[in-house]
N, CA, C and O atoms as a Maestro MAE file, in Angstrom:
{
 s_m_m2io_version
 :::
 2.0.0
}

f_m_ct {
 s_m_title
 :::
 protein
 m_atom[288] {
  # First column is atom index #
  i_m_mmod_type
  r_m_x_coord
  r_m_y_coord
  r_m_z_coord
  i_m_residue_number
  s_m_chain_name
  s_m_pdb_residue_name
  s_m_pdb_atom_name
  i_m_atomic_number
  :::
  1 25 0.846 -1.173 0.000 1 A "UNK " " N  " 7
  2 3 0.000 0.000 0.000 1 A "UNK " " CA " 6
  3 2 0.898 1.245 0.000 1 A "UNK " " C  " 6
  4 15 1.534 1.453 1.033 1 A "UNK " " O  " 8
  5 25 1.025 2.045 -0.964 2 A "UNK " " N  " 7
  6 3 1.879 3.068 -0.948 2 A "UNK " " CA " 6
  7 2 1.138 4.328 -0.798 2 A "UNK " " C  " 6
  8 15 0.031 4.753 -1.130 2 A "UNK " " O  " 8
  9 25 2.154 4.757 -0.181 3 A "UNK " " N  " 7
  10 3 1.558 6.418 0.832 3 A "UNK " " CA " 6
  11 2 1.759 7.569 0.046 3 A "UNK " " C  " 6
  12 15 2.753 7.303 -0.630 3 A "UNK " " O  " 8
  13 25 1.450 8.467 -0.181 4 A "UNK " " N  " 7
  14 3 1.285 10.042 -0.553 4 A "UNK " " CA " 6
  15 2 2.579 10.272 0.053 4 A "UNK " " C  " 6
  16 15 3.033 9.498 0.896 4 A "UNK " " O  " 8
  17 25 3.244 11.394 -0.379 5 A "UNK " " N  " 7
  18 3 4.701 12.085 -0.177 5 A "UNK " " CA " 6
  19 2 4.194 12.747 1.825 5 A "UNK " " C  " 6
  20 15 4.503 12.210 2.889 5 A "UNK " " O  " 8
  21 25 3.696 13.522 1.679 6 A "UNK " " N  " 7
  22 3 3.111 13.821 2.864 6 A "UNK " " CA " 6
  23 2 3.057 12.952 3.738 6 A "UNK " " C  " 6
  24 15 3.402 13.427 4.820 6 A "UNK " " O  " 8
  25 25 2.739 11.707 3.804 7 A "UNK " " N  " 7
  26 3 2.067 10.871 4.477 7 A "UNK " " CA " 6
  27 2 3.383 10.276 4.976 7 A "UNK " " C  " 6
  28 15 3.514 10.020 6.174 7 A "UNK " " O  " 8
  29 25 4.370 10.045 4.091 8 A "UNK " " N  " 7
  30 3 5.547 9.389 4.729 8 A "UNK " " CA " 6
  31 2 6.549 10.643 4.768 8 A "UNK " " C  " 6
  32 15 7.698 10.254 4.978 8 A "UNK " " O  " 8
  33 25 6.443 12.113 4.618 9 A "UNK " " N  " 7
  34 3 6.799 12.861 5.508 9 A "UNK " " CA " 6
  35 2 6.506 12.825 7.217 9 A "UNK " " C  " 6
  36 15 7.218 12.940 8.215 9 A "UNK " " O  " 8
  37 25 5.222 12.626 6.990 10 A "UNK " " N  " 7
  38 3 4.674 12.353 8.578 10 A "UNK " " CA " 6
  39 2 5.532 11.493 9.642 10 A "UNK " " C  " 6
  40 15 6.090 11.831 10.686 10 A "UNK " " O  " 8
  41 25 5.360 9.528 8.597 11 A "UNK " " N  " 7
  42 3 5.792 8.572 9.011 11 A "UNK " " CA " 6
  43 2 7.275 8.980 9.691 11 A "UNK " " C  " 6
  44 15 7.562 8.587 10.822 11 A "UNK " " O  " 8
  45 25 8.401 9.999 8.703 12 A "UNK " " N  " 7
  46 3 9.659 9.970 8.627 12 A "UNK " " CA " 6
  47 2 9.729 11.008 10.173 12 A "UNK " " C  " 6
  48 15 10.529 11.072 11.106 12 A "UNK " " O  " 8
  49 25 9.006 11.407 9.980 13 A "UNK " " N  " 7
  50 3 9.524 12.534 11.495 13 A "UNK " " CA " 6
  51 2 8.663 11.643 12.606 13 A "UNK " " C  " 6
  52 15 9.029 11.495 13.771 13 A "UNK " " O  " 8
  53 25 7.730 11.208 12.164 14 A "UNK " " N  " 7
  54 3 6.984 10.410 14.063 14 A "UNK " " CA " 6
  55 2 8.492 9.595 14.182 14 A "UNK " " C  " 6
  56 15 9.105 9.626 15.249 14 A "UNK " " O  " 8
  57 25 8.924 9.013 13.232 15 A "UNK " " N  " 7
  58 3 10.137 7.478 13.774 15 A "UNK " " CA " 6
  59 2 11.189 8.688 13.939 15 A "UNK " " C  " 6
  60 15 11.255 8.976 15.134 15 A "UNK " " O  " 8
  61 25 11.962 9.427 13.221 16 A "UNK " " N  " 7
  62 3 13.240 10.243 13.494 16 A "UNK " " CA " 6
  63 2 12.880 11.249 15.189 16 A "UNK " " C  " 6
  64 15 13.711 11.722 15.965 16 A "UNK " " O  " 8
  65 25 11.550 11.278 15.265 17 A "UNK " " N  " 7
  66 3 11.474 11.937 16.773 17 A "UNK " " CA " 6
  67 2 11.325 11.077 17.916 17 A "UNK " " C  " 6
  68 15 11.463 11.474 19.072 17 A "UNK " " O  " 8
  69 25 11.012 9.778 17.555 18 A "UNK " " N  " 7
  70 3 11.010 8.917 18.371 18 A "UNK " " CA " 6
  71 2 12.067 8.131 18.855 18 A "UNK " " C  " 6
  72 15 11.980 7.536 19.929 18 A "UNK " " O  " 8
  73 25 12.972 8.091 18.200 19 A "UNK " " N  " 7
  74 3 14.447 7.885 18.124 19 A "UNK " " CA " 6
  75 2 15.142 8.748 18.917 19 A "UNK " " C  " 6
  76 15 15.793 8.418 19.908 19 A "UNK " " O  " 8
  77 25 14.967 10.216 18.345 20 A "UNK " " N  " 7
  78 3 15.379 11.276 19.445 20 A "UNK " " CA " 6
  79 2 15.522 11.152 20.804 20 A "UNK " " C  " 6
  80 15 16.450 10.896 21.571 20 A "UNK " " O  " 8
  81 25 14.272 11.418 20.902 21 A "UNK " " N  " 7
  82 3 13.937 10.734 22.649 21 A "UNK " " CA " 6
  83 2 14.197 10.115 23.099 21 A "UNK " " C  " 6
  84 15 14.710 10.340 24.195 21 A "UNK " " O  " 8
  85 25 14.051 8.796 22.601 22 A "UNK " " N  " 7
  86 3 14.933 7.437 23.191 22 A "UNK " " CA " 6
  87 2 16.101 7.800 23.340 22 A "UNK " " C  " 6
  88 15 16.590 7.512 24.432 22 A "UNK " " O  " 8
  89 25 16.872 8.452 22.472 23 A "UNK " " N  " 7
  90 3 17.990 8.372 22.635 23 A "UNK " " CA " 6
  91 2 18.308 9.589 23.636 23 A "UNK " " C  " 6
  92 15 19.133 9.297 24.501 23 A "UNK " " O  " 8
  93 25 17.874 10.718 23.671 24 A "UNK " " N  " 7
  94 3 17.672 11.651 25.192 24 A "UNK " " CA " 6
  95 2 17.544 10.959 26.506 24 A "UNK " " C  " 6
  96 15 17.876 11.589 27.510 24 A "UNK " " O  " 8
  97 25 17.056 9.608 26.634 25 A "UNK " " N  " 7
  98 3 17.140 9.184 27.767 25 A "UNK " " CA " 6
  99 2 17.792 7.826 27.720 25 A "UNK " " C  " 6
  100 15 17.477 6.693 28.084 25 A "UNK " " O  " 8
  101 25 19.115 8.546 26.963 26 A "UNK " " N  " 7
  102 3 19.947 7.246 27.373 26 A "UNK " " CA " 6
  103 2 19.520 5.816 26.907 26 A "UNK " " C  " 6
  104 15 20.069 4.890 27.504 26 A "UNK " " O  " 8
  105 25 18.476 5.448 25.769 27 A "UNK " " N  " 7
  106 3 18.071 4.462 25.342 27 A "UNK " " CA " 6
  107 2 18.888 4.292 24.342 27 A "UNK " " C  " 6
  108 15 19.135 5.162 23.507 27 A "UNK " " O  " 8
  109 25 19.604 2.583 24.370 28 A "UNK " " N  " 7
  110 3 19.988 2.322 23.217 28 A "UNK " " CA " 6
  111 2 19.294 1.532 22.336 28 A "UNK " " C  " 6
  112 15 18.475 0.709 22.747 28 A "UNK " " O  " 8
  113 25 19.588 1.729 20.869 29 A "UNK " " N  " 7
  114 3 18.116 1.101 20.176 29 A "UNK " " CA " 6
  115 2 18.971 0.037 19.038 29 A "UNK " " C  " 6
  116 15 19.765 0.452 18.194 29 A "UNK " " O  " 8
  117 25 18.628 -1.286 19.229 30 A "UNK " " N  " 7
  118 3 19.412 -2.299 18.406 30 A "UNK " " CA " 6
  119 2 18.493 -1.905 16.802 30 A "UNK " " C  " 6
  120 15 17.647 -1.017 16.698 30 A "UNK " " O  " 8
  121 25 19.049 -3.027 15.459 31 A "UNK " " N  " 7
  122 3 18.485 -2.925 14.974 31 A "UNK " " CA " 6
  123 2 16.964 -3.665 14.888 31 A "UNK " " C  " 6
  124 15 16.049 -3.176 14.224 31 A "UNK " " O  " 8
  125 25 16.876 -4.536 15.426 32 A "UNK " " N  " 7
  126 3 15.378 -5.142 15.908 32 A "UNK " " CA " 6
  127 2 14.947 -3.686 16.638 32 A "UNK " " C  " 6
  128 15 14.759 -2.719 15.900 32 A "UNK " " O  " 8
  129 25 14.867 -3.611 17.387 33 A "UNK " " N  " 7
  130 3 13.986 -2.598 17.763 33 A "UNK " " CA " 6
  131 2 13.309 -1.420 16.927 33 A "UNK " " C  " 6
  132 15 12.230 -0.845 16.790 33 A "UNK " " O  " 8
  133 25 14.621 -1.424 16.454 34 A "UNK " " N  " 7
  134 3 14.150 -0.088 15.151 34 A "UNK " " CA " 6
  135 2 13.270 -0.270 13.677 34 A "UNK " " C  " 6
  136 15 12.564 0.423 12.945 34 A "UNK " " O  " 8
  137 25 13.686 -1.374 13.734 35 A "UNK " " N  " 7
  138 3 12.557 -2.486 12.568 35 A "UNK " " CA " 6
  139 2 11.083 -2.061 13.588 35 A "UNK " " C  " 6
  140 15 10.295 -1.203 13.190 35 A "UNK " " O  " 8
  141 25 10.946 -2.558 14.484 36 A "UNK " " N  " 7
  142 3 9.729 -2.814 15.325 36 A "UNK " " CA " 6
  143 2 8.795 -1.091 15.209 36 A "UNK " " C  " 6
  144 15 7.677 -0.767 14.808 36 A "UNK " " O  " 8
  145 25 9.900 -0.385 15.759 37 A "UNK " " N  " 7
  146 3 9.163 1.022 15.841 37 A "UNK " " CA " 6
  147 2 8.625 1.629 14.083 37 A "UNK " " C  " 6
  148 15 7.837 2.553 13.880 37 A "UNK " " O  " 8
  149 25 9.135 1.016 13.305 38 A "UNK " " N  " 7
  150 3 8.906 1.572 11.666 38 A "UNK " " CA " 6
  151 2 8.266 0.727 11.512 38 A "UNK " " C  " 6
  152 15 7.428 1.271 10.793 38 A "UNK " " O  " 8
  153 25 7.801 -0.698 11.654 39 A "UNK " " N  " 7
  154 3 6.542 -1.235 11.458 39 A "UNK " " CA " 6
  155 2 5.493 -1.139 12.394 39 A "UNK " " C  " 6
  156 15 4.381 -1.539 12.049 39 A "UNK " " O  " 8
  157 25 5.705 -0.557 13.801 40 A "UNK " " N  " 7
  158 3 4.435 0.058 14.465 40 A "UNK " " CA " 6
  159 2 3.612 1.187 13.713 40 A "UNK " " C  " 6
  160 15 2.385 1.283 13.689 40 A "UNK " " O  " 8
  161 25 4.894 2.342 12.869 41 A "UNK " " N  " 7
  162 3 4.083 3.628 12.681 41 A "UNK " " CA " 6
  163 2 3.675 2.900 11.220 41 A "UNK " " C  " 6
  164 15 2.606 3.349 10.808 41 A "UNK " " O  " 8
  165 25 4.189 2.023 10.457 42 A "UNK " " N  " 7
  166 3 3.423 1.589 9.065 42 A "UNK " " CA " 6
  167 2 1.809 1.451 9.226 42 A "UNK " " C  " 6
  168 15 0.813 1.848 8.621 42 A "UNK " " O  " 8
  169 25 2.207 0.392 10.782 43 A "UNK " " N  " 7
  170 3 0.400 -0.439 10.913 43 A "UNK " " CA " 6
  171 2 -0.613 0.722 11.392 43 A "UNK " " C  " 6
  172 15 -1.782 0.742 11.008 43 A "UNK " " O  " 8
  173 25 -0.071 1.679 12.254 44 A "UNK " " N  " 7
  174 3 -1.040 3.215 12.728 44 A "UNK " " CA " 6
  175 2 -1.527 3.317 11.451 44 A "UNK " " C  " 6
  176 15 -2.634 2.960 11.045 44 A "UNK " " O  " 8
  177 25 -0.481 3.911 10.745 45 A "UNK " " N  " 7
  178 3 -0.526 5.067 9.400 45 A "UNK " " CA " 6
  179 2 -1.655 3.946 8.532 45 A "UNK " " C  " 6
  180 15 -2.682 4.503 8.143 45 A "UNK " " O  " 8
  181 25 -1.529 2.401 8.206 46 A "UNK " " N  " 7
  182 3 -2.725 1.947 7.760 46 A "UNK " " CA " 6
  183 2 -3.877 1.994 8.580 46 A "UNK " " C  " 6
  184 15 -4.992 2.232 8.115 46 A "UNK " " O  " 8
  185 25 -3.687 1.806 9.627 47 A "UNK " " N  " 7
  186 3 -5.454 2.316 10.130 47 A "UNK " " CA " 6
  187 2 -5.280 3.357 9.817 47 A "UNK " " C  " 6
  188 15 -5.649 2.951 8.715 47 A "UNK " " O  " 8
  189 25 -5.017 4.648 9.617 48 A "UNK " " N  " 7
  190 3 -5.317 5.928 9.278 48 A "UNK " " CA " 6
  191 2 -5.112 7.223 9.915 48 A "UNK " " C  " 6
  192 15 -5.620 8.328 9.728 48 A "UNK " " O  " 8
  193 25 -3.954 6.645 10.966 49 A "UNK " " N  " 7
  194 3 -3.414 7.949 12.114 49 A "UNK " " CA " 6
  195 2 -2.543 8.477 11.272 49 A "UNK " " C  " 6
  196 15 -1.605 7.924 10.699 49 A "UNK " " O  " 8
  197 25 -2.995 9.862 11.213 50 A "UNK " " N  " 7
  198 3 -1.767 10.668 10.387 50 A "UNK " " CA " 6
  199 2 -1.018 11.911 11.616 50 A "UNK " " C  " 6
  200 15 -0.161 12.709 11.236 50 A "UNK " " O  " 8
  201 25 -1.535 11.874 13.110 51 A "UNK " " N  " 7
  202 3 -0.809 12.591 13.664 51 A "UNK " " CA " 6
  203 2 0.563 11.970 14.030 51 A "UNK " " C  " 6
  204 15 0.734 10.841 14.490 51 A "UNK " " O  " 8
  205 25 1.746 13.125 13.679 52 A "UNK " " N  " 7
  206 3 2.820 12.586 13.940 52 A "UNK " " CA " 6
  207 2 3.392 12.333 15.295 52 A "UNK " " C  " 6
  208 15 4.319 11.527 15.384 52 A "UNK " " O  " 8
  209 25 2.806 13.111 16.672 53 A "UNK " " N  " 7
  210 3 2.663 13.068 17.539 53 A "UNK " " CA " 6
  211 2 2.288 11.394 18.175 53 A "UNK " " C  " 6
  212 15 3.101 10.676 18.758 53 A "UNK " " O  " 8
  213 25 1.037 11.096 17.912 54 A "UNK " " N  " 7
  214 3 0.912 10.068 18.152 54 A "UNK " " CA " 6
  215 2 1.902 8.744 17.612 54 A "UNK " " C  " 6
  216 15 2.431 7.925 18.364 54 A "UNK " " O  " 8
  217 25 1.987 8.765 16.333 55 A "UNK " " N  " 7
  218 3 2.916 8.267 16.061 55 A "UNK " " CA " 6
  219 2 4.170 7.437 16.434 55 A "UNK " " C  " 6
  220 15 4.648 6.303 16.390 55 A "UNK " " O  " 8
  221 25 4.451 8.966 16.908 56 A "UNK " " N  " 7
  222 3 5.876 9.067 17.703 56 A "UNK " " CA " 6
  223 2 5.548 8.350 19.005 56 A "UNK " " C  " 6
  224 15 6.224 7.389 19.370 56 A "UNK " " O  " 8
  225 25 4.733 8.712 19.561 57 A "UNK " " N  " 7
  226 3 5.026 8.391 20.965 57 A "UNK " " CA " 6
  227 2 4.293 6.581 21.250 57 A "UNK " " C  " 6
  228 15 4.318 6.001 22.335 57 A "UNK " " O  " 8
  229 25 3.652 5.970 19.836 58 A "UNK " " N  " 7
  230 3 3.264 4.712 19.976 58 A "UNK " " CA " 6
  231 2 4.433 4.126 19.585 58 A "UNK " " C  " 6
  232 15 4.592 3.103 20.251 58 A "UNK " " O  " 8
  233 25 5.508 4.340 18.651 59 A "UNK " " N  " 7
  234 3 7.205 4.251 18.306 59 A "UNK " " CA " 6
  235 2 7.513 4.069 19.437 59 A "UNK " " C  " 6
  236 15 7.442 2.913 19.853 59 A "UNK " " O  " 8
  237 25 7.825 4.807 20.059 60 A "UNK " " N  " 7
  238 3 8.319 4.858 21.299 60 A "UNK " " CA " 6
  239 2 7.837 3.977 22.554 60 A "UNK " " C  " 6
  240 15 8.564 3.947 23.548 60 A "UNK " " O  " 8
  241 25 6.599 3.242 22.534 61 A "UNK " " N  " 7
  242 3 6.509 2.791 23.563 61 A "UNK " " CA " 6
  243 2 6.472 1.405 22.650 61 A "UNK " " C  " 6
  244 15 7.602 0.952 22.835 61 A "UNK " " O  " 8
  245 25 6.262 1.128 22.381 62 A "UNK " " N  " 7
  246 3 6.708 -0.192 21.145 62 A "UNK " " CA " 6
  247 2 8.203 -0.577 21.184 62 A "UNK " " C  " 6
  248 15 8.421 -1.779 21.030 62 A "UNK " " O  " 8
  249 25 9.414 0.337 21.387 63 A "UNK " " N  " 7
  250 3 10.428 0.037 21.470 63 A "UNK " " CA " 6
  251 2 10.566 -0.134 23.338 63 A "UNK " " C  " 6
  252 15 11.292 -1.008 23.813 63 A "UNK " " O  " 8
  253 25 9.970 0.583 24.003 64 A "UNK " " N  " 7
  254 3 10.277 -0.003 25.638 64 A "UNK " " CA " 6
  255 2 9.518 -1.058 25.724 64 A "UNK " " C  " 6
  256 15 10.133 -1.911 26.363 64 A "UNK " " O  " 8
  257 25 8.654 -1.373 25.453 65 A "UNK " " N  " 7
  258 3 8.062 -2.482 25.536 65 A "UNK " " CA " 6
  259 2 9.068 -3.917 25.226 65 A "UNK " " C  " 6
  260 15 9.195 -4.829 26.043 65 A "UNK " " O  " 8
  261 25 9.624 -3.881 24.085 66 A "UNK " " N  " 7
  262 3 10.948 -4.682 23.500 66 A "UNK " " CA " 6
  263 2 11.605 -4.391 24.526 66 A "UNK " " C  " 6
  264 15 11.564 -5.204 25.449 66 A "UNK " " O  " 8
  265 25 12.326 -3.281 24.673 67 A "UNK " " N  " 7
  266 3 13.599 -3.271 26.018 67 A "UNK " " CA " 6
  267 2 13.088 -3.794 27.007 67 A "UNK " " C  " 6
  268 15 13.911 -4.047 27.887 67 A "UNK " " O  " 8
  269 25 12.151 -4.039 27.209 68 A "UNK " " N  " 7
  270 3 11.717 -4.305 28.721 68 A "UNK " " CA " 6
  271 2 11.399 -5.884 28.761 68 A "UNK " " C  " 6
  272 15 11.054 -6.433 29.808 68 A "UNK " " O  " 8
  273 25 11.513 -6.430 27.795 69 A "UNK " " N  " 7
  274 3 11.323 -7.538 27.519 69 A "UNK " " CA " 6
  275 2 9.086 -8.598 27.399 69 A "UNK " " C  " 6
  276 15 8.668 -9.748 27.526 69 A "UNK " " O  " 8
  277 25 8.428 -7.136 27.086 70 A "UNK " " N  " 7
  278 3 7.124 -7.419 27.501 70 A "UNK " " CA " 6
  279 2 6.971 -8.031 26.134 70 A "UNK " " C  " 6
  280 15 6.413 -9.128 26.092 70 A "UNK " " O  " 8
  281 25 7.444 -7.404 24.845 71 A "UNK " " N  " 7
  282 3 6.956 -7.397 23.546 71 A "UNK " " CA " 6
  283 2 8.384 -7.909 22.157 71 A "UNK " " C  " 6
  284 15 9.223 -7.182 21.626 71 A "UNK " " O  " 8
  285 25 8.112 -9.455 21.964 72 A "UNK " " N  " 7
  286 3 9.064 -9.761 21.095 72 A "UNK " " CA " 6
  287 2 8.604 -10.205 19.601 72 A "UNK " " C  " 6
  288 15 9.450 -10.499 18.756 72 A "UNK " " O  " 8
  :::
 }
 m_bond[287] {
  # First column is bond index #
  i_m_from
  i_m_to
  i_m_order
  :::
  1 1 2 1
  2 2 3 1
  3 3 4 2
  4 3 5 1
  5 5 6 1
  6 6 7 1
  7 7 8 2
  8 7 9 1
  9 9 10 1
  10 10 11 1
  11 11 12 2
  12 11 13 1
  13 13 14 1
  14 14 15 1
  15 15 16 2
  16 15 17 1
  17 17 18 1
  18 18 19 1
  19 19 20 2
  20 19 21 1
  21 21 22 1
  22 22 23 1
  23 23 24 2
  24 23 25 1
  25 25 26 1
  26 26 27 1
  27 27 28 2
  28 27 29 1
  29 29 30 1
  30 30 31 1
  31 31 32 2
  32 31 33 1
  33 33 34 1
  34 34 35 1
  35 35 36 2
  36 35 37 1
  37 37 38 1
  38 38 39 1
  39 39 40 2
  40 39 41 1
  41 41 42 1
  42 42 43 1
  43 43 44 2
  44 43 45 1
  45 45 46 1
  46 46 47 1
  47 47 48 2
  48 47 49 1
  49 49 50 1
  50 50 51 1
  51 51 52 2
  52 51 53 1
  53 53 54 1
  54 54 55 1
  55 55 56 2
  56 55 57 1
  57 57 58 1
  58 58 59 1
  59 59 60 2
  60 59 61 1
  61 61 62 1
  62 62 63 1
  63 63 64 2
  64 63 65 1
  65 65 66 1
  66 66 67 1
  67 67 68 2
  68 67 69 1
  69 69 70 1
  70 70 71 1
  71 71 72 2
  72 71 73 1
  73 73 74 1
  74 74 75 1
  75 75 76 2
  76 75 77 1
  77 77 78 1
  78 78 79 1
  79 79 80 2
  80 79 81 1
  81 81 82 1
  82 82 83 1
  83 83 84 2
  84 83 85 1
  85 85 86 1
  86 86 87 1
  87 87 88 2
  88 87 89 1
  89 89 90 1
  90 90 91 1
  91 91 92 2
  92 91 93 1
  93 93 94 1
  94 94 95 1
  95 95 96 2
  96 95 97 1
  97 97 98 1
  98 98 99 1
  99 99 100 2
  100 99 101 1
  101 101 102 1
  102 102 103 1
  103 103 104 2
  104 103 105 1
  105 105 106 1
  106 106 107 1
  107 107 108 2
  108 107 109 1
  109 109 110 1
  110 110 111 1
  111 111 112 2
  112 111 113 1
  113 113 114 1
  114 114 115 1
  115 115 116 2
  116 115 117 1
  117 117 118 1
  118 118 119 1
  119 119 120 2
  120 119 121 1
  121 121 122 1
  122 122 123 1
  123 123 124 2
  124 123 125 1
  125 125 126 1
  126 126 127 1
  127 127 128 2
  128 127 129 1
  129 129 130 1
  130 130 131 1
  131 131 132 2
  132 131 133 1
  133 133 134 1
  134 134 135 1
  135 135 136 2
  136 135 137 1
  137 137 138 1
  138 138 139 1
  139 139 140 2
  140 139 141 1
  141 141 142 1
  142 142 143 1
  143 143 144 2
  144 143 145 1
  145 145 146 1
  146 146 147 1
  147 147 148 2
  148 147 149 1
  149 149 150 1
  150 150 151 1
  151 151 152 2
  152 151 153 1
  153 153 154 1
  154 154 155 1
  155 155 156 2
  156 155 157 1
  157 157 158 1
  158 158 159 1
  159 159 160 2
  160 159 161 1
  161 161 162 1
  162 162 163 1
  163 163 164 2
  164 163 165 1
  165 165 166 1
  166 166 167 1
  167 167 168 2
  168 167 169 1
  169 169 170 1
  170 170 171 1
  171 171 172 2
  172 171 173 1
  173 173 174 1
  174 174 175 1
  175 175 176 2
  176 175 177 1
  177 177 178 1
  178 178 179 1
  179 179 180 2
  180 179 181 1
  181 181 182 1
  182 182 183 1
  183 183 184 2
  184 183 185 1
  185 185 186 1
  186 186 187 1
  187 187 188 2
  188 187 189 1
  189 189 190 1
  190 190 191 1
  191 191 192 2
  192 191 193 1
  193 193 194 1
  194 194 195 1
  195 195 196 2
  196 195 197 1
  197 197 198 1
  198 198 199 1
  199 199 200 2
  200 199 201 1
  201 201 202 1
  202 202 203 1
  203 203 204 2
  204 203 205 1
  205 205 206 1
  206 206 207 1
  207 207 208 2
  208 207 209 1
  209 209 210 1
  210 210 211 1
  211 211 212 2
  212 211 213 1
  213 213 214 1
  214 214 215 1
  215 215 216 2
  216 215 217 1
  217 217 218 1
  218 218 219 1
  219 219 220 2
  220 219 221 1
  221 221 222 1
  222 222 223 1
  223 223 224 2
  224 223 225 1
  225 225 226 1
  226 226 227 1
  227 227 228 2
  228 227 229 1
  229 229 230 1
  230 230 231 1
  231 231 232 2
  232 231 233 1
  233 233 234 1
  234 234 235 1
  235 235 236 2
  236 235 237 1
  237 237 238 1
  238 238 239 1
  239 239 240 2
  240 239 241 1
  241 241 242 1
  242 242 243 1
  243 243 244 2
  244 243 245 1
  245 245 246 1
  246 246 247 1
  247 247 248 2
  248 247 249 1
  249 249 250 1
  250 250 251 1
  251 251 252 2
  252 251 253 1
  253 253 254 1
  254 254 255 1
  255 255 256 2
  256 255 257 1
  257 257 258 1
  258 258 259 1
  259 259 260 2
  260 259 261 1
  261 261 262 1
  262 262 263 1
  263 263 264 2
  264 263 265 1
  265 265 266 1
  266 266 267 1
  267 267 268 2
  268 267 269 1
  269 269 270 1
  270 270 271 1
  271 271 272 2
  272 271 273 1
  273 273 274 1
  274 274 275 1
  275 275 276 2
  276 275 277 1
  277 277 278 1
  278 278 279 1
  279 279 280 2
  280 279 281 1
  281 281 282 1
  282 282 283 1
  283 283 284 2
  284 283 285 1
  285 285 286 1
  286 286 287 1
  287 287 288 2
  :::
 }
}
């Protein structure tokens, strides 16, 4: 299913800000994890969340979830 330019503008800043953060608090992010957080915001963005906000911060808890060992 391919996205509108916009749409994976969106995608590209929810994951590059979500990364941020993690990495602001000292999170290190393997490459599994980072797979995980870019196929969390794919499956949002197909249901139809286009805030990047949200996005970001479901990225983000998708990857602690992995660190934490809840979600493999």
């Amino acid at each position: 299913m391919p996205f509108d330019a916009p749409t994976q503008a969106v995608m590209k800043r929810a994951y590059e800000e979500a990364v941020d953060q993690l990495s602001g608090q000292s999170v290190r992010l393997d490459e599994t994890t980072r797979r995980a957080m870019a196929r969390a915001i794919l499956c949002m963005t197909r249901l139809g969340e286009r805030d990047p906000e949200t996005l970001m911060r479901y990225a983000a808890f998708k990857a602690r979830t992995m660190l934490m060992g809840l979600d493999e």
